[in-house]
LUMSEZA-227277 format. One record per residue (C-alpha): residue in three letters; x, y, z. Coordinates in pm, whole numbers, padded with zeros to 5 digits, always signed. Example, Ala and Ser with C-alpha at 12.3 -4.5 7.8 and 13.67 -1.06 7.14 Angstrom:
% residues 2
ala+01230-00450+00780
ser+01367-00106+00714
//
This chain:
% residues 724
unk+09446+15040+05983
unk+09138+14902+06041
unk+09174+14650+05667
unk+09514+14557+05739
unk+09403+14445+06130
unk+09117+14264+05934
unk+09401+14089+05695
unk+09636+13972+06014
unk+09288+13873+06166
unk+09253+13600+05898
unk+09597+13506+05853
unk+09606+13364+06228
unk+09283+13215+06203
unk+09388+13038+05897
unk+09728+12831+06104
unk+09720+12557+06138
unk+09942+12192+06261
unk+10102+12064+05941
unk+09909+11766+05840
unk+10178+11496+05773
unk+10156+11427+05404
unk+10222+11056+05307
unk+10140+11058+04908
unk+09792+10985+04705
unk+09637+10772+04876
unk+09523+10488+04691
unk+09344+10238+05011
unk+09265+10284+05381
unk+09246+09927+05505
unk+09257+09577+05357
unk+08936+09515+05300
unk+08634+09374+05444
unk+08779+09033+05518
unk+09165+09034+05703
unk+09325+08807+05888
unk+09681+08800+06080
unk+09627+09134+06222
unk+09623+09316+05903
unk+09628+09726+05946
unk+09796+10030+05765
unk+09693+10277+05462
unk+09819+10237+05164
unk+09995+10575+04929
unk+10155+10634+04603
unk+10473+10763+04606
unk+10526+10798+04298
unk+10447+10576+03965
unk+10685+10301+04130
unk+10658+10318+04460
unk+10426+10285+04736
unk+10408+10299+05114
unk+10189+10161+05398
unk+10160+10401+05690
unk+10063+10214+06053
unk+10135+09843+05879
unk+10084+09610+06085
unk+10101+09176+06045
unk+10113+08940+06315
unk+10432+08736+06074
unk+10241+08404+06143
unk+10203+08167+06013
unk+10532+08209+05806
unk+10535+08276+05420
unk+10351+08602+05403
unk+10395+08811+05089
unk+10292+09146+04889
unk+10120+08965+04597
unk+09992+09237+04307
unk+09756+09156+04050
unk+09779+09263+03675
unk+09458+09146+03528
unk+09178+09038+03795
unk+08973+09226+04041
unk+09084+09128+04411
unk+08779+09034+04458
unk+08786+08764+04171
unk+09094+08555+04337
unk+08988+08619+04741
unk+08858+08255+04864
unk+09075+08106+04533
unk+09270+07809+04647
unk+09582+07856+04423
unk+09779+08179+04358
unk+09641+08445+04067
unk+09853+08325+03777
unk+09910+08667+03644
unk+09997+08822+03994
unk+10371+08950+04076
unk+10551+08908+04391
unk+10719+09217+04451
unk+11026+09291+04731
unk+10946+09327+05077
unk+11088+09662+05288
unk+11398+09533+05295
unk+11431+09459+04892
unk+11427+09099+04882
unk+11189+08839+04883
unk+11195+08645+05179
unk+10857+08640+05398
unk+10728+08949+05609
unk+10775+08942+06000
unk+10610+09063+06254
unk+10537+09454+06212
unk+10338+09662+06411
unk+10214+09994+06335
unk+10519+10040+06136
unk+10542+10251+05803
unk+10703+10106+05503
unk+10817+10155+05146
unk+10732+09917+04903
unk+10945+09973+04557
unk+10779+09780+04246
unk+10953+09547+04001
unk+11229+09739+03749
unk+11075+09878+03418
unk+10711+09849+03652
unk+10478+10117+03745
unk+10155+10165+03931
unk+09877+10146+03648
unk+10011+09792+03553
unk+09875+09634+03841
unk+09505+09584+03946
unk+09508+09476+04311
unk+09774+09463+04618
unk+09692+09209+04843
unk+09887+08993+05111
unk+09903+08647+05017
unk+10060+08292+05213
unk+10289+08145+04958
unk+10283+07839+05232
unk+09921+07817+05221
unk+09795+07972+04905
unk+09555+08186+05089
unk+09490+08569+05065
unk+09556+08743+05401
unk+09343+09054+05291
unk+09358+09331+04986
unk+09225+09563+04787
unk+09150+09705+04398
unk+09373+09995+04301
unk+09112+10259+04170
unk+09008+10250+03796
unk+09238+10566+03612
unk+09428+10650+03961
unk+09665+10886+03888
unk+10008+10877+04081
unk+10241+11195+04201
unk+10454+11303+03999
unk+10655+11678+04036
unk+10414+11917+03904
unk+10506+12223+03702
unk+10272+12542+03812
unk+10452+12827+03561
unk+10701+13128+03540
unk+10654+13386+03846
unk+10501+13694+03693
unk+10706+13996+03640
unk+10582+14249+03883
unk+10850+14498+04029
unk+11291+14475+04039
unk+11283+14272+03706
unk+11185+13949+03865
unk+11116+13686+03620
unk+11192+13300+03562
unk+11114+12983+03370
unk+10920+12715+03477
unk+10930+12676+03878
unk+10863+12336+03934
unk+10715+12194+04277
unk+10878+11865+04288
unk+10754+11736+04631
unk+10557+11862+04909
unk+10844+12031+05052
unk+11043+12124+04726
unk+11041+12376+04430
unk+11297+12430+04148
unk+11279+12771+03983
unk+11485+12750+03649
unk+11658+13087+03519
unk+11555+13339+03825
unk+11655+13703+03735
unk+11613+13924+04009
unk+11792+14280+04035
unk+11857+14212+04428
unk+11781+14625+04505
unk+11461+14495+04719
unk+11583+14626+05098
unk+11417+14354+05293
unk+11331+14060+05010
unk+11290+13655+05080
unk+11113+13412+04955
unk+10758+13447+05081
unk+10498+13170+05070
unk+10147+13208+05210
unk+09765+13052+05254
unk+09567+13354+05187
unk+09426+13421+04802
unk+09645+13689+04741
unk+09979+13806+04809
unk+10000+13965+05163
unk+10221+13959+05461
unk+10201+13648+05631
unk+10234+13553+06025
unk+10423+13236+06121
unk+10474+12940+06049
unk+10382+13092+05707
unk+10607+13400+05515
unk+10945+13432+05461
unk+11131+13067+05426
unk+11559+13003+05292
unk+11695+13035+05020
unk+11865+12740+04815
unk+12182+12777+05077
unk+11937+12729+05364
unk+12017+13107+05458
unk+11725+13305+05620
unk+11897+13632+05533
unk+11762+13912+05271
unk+11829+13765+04939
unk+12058+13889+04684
unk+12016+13956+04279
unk+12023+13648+04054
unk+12134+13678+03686
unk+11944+13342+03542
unk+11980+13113+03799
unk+11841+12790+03871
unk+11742+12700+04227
unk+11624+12444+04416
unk+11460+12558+04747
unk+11322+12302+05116
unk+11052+12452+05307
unk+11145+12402+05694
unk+10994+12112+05823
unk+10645+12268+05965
unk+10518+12374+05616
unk+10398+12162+05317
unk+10340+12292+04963
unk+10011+12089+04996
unk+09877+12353+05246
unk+09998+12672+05084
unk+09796+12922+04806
unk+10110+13036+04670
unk+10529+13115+04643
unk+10665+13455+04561
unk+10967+13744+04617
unk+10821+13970+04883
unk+10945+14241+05006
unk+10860+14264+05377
unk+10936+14586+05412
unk+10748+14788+05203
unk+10493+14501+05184
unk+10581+14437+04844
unk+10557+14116+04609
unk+10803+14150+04334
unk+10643+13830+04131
unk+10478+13554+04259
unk+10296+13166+04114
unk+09976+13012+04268
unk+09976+12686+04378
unk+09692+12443+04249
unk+09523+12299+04490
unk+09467+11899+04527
unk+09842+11906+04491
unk+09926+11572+04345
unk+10345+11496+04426
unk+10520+11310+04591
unk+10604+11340+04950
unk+10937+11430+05084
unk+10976+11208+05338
unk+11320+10993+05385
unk+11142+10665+05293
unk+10980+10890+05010
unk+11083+10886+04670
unk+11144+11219+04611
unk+11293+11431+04867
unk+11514+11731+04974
unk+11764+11851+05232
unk+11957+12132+05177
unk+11915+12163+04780
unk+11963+11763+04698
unk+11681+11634+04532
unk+11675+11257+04579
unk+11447+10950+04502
unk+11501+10661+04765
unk+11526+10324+04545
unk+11540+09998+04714
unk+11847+09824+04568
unk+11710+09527+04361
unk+12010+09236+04305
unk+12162+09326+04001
unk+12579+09323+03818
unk+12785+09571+03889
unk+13123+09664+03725
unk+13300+10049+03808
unk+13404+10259+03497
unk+13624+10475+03711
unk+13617+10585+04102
unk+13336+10842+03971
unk+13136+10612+03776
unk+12942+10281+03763
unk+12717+10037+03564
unk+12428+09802+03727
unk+12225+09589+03492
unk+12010+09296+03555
unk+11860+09108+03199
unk+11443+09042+03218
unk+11323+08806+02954
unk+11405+09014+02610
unk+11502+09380+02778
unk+11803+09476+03024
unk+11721+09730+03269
unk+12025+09936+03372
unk+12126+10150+03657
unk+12397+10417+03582
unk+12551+10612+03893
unk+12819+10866+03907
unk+12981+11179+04117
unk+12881+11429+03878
unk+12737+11787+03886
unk+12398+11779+03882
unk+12332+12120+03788
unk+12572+12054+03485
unk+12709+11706+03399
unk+12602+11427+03213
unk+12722+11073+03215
unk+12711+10865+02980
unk+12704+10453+02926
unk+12715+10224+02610
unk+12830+09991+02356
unk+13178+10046+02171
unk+13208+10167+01817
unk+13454+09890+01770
unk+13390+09541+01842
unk+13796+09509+01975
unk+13889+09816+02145
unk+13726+10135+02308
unk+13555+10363+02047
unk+13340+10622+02072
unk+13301+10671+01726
unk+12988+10438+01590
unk+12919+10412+01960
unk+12540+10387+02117
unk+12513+10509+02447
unk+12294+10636+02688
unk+12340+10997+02835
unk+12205+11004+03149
unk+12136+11367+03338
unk+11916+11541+03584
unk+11740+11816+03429
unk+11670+12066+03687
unk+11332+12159+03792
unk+11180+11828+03640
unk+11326+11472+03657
unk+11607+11201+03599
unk+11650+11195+03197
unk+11808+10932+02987
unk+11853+10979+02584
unk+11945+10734+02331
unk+12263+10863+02124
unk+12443+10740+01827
unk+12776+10884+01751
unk+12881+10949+01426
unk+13200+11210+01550
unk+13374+11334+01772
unk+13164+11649+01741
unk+12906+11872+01852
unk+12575+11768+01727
unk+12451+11924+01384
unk+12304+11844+01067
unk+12580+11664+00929
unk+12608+11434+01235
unk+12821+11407+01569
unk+12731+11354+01906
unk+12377+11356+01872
unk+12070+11170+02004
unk+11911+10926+01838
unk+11606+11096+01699
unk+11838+11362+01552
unk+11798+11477+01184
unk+12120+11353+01096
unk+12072+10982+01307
unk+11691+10951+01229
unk+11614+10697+01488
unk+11414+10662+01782
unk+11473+10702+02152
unk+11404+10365+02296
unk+11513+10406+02627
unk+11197+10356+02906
unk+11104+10369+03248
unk+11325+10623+03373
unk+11424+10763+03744
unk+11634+10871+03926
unk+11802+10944+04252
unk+12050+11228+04333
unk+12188+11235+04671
unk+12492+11382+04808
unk+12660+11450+04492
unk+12579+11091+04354
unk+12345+11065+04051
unk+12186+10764+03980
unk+11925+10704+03663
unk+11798+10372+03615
unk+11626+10293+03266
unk+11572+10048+03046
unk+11539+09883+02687
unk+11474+09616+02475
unk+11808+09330+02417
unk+11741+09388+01997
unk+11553+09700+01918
unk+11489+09660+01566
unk+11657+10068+01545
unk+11909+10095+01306
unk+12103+10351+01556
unk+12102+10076+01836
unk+12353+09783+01905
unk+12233+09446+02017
unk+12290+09341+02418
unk+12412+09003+02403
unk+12328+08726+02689
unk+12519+08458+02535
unk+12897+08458+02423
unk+13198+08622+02497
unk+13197+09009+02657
unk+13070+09331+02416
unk+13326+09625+02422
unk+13185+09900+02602
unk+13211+10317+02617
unk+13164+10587+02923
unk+13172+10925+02979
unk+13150+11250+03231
unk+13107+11547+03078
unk+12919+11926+03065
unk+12580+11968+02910
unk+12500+12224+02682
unk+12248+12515+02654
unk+12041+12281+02448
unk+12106+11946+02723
unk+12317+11809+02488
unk+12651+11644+02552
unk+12974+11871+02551
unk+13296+11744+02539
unk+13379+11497+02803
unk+13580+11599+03126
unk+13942+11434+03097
unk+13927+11084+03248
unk+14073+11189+03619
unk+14137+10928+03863
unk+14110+10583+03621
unk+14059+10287+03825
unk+14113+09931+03694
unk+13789+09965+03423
unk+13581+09725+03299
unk+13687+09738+02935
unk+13461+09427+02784
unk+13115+09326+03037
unk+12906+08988+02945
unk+12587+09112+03040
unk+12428+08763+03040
unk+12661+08660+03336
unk+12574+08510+03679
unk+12525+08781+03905
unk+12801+08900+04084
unk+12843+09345+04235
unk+13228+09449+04202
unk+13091+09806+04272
unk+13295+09945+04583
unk+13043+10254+04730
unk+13071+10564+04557
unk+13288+10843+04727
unk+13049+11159+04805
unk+13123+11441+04622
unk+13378+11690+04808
unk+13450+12004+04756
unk+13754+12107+04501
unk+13996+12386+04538
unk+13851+12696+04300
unk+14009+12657+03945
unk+14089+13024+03842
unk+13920+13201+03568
unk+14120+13289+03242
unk+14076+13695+03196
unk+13952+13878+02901
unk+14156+13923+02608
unk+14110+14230+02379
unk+14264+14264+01980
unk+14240+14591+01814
unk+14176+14617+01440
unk+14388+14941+01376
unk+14503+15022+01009
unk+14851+14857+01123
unk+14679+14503+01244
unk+14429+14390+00929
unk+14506+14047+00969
unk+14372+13772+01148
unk+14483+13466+01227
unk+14189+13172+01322
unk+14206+12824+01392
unk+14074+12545+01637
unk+14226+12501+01988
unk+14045+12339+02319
unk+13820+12570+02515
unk+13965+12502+02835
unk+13737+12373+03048
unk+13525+12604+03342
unk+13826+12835+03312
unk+13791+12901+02979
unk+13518+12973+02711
unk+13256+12919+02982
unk+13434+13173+03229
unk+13452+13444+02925
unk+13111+13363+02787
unk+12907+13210+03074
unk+12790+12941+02817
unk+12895+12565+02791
unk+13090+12511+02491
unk+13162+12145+02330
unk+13519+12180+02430
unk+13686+12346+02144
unk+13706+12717+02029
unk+13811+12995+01792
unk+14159+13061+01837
unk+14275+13400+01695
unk+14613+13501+01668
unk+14697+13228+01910
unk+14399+13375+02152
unk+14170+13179+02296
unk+13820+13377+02200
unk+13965+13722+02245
unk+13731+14011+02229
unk+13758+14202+01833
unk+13768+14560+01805
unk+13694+14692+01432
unk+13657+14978+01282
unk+13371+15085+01014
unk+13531+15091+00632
unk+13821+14898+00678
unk+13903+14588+00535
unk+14018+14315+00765
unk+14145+13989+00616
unk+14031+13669+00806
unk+14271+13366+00783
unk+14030+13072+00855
unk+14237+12741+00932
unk+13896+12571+01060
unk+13897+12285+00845
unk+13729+12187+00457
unk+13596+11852+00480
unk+13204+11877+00538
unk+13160+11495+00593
unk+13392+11550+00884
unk+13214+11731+01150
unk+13467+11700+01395
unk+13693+11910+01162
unk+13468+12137+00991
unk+13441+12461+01115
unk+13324+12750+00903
unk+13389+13089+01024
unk+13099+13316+00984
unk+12939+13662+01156
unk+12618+13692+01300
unk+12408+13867+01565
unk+12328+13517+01731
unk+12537+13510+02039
unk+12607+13124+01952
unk+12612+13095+01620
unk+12579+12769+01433
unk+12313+12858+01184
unk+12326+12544+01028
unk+12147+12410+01328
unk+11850+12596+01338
unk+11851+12836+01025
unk+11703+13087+01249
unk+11494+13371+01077
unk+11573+13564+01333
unk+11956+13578+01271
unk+12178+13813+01057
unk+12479+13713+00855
unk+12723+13959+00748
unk+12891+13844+00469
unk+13244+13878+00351
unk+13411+13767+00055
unk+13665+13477-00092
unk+13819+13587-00418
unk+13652+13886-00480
unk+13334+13675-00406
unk+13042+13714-00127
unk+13019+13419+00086
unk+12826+13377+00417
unk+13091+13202+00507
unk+13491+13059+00521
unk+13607+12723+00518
unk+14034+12717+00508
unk+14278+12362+00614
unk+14233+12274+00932
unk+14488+12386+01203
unk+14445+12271+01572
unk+14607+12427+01903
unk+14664+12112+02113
unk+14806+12004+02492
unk+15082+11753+02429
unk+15115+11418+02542
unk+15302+11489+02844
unk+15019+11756+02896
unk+14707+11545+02865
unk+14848+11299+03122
unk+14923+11565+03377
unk+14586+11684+03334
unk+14467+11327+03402
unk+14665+11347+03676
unk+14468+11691+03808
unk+14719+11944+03696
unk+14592+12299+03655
unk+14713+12568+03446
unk+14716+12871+03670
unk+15004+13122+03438
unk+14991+13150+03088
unk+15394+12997+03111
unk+15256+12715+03158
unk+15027+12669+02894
unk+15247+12824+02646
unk+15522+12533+02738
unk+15273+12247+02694
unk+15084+12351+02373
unk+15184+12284+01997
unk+14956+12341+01635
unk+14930+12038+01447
unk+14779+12143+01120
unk+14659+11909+00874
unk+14904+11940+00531
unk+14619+11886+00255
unk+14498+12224+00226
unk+14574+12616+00310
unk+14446+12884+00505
unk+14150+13047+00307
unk+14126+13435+00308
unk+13785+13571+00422
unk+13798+13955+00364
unk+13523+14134+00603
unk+13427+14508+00581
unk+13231+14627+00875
unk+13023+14910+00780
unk+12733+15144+00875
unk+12467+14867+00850
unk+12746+14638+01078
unk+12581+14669+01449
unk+12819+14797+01710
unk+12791+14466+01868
unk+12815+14126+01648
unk+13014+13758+01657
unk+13229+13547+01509
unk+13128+13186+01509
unk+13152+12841+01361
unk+12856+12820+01092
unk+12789+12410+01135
unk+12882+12448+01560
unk+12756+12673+01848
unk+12949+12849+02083
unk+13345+12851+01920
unk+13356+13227+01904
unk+13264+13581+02081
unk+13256+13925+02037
unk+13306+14199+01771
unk+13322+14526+01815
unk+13231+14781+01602
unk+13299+15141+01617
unk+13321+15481+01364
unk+13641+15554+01543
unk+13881+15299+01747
unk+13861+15337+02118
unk+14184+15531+02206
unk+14216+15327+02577
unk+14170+14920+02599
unk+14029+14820+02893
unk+14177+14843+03210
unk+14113+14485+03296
unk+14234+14295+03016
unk+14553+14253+02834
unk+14583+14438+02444
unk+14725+14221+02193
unk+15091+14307+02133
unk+15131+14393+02523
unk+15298+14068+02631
unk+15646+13921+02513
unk+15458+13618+02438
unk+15471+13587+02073
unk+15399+13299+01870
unk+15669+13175+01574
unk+15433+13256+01322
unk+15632+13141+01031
unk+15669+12788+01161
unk+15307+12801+01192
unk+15243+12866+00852
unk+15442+12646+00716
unk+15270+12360+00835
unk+15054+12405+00495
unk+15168+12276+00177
unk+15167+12592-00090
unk+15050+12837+00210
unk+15021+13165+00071
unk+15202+13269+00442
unk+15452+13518+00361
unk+15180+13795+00259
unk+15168+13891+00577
unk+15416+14138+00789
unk+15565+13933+01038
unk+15639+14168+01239
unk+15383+14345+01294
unk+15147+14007+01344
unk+15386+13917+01605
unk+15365+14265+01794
unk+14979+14187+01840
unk+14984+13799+01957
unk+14948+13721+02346
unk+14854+13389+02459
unk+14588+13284+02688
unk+14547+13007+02917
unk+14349+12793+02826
unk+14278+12399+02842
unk+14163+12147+03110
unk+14019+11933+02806
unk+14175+11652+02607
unk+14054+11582+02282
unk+13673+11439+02288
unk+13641+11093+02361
//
């Protein structure tokens, strides 16, 4: 009794009033010499942005400005009778450049030039542009070092399987913990922070806190999450030791990460650049005059050209936790391509900051080896990423990344931006990352507005940007179910080809992973679960395409004990292939003609339009296989056996994520499961001789029609259009 008295002893000695936290501060004062009332200190936001807290200037005489230096000492041009040639006249608080008025005790935000950061400058100073006279100033420090969001490490794994990845503090009053797992069984758990060395119970304002909904209830379980979580406004990550899951209860801290002191982030304050309220992370940019054109009512462009670059800013409704968008310069020089196209995908990778990657697209596929969607310093592009200064704001459901690059790069993968001439064809796109943060097929293009198709970026300025709607919420989109085939000695044959994933709904409802937006159809499934059994042969008809220079149609079907497949990709020593055979031969793999499961045209348009699929009538009445005539389906014979885990895949060999499970058993499973649907269940059969016959000198007829047909049930299953 007496040591935990001693421990509650210290914990109230150690409260305190929250300090207000303004940045790094980088000046207090203007120096020894002011005039005009000059007051306030001086902190870095961040690398771009600075404010003055209790400025004051007496706004006479007129023609006062924030003058920075980028090569002299301040005390080198003081007394000078003409401006410092190689200063830069940056905004004022209100983003433009007309002369400061009258403040007093005021705080401000100061934003620097686009494409400009803190270490380029040497002094900030107030100078008379009427007068040529310095007003007062100061040297930013030799090797200052501005905030920046600050990774401190995974929470440790101490009790209830508690672990994460990197938790991320990205200002004083914000932390992003990426993939938190968490069994939930804790009986009194929150999220705990404290000011004492070790993990202990805590007395107020310190202890428990919300969680990323802002409840203050006991916390539930998280299966690899990632969260974003705001400290109440009388606590500061500056003045805390550390963050865990504590149990309150039973005094118990299920995993914890210390905080490093001299914390060195930004503040989250609303003039700030990076702050949070209620789970939005946002960076407060002063709007500097630049174009604007909309892509659609969820997306727009902003550029302004500076000398031989052209900085951009790119803003859209989008997802943060999941979407890219993306911006660039047609494939085509007459029409909108994607194919050939550079662009920039811009996203916000959670826990860390705004990104923006240079891509060059070869196809209209995932990214592998043999090309695709893929960023520029890809194996199969083998360029460079020459995209700089990046940031980013999100805010309300409104991303916004601003970046920049050169007009001419001199990259082989990048397109020129032309000043002069008529317009340059350009590309966009909204869309799902994937596991890697790589660009998944785009969303279908909902709600078109009257688009910019051509933009001559050298043009007098002029914004046609109406404000961007906030984000609202959408009706849920329901989840297509499990599907379940049985490999019994009646049903040896299986059917695969390509169809679209279908969206949220589909793959990434079954799987919980982000595909690139098509799948593994078999038997006219969309990724239904296999069921085989040990010493029989099953034979594999692969219609997943032949033509390896194509990646967009080239889709080897393979089996592995990688959840996502596409070896190709990383030729991961870790994997397993279980080979079958072609002819009598053993392959790691199938390639057969390629045979897609598409929406027709009246489809796609209604899903423009918003339409969602919620029976499988539906999709069956609005889907058709187009099959390309040049080749047949190839037969891959497979022969699970007692080295065949009970638990495997089938997946495309070049592409992650087209296919899903296999089950393998000694004996068949005499019940399905009570959830899903067995093949051969539903009157929903699929004209398989009309399917086969789309091949030229298809081998079709060796296989019972009957009996496929008794096995065949559709599934629900697009939202998606074809990519780009």
């Amino acid at each position: 009794m007496r040591a935990q008295l001693f421990v509650l002893l210290v914990v109230v000695s150690s409260v305190q009033a929250l300090t207000p936290y303004h940045g790094k501060l980088i000046h207090s004062g203007w120096g020894a010499i002011v005039d005009h009332g000059l007051t306030g200190d001086t902190y870095a936001v961040n690398e771009n942005t600075i404010q003055i807290i209790g400025f004051s200037y007496d706004g006479n005489p007129p023609g006062g400005v924030f003058l920075l230096g980028t090569d002299k000492k301040y005390s080198a041009v003081t007394g000078a009778a003409t401006r410092d040639p190689t200063a830069t006249i940056i905004a004022n608080p209100d983003g433009n450049f007309q002369a400061l008025g009258r403040y007093d005790n005021e705080n401000i935000t100061l934003r620097l030039p686009p494409g400009q950061v803190l270490t380029d400058y040497t002094y900030i100073s107030v100078w008379c542009r009427n007068f040529t006279v310095y007003f007062g100033g100061f040297d930013i420090p030799e090797g200052f070092v501005s905030p920046k969001p600050q990774n401190i490490g995974p929470l440790t794994h101490r009790a209830h399987a508690v672990y994460s990845g990197d938790v991320t503090i990205i200002d004083d009053k914000t932390i992003s913990i990426l993939n938190l797992r968490y069994d939930g069984q804790g009986p009194d758990a929150f999220f705990y922070v404290g000011v004492t060395d070790s993990v202990t119970t805590q007395v107020a304002p310190y202890g428990k806190i919300p969680d990323e909904n802002g409840d203050s209830g006991v916390i539930s379980g998280y299966a690899g999450k990632n969260i974003t979580i705001t400290l109440p406004d009388n606590l500061s990550f500056t003045q805390l030791k550390w963050f865990s899951l504590y149990c309150i209860l039973f005094t118990q801290n299920f995993g914890e990460v210390f905080i490093p002191e001299n914390l060195n982030v930004p503040p989250a304050l609303d003039v700030a650049a990076a702050s949070t309220t209620a789970g939005v992370t946002t960076t407060t940019m002063a709007a500097p005059v630049m174009n604007c054109e909309p892509l659609s009512n969820k997306l727009q462009i902003s550029w302004a050209v500076e000398d031989n670059s052209i900085a951009f800013e790119l803003a859209g409704t989008i997802d943060r936790e999941t979407d890219y968008m993306a911006f660039g310069l047609s494939g085509s020089d007459s029409t909108f391509q994607m194919r050939n196209a550079d662009v920039v995908v811009g996203y916000w990778k959670s826990g860390e900051t705004a990104k923006a990657v240079d891509y060059y697209i070869t196809s209209y596929a995932q990214c592998a080896p043999n090309g695709g969607a893929c960023p520029d310093t890809s194996v199969s592009n083998g360029g460079a990423n020459d995209i700089t200064n990046i940031e980013g704001q999100f805010s309300e459901g409104v991303l916004r990344i601003k970046y920049k690059r050169s007009l001419t790069t001199g990259d082989s993968r990048d397109k020129e931006y032309k000043i002069s001439g008529p317009g340059q064809h350009i590309v966009w796109a909204i869309g799902p990352l994937n596991s890697n943060d790589e660009t998944a097929k785009h969303y279908p293009s909902a709600g078109r507005i009257s688009i910019a198709k051509t933009i001559q970026f050298g043009r007098d300025m002029v914004n046609n940007c109406p404000e961007l709607a906030v984000k609202t919420t959408v009706a849920p989109i329901p989840d297509f179910k499990p599907h379940h085939l049985y490999g019994t000695e009646d049903l040896t044959v299986f059917t695969l080809e390509i169809g679209q994933a279908g969206s949220t709904q589909g793959y990434l409802a079954l799987t919980g992973i982000q595909s690139w937006g098509i799948a593994w159809y078999v038997n006219g499934i969309l990724i239904p679960e296999l069921h085989l059994k040990r010493g029989v042969s099953y034979t594999f008809r692969v219609g997943g395409g032949t033509d390896s220079n194509n990646g967009a149609r080239y889709h080897p079907l393979y089996f592995t004990n990688d959840i996502k497949g596409g070896f190709l990709q990383t030729q991961g020593s870790t994997e397993t292939i279980y080979e079958g055979t072609v002819d009598g031969v053993s392959q790691q793999y199938a390639t057969g003609g390629y045979c897609e499961w598409k929406l027709t045209e009246a489809a796609v348009q209604a899903t423009l339009s918003g339409k969602v699929y919620q029976t499988f009538e539906e999709f069956k009445q609005d889907m058709y296989l187009d099959c390309d005539n040049s080749s047949q389906y190839t037969n891959f014979i497979f022969t699970p056996d007692s080295n065949t885990p009970d638990l495997i895949y089938y997946q495309c060999y070049t592409h992650k994520s087209l296919g899903w499970k296999v089950h393998v058993y000694d004996e068949l499973p005499t019940e399905s499961p009570s959830s899903t649907t067995q093949a051969g269940s539903s009157a929903s059969g699929i004209d398989s001789t009309s399917k086969q016959s789309r091949f030229k000198g298809s081998s079709a007829h060796s296989i019972n029609q009957s009996k496929l047909a008794k096995y065949i049930i559709f599934l629900i299953a697009i939202t998606s259009i074809t990519l780009f």
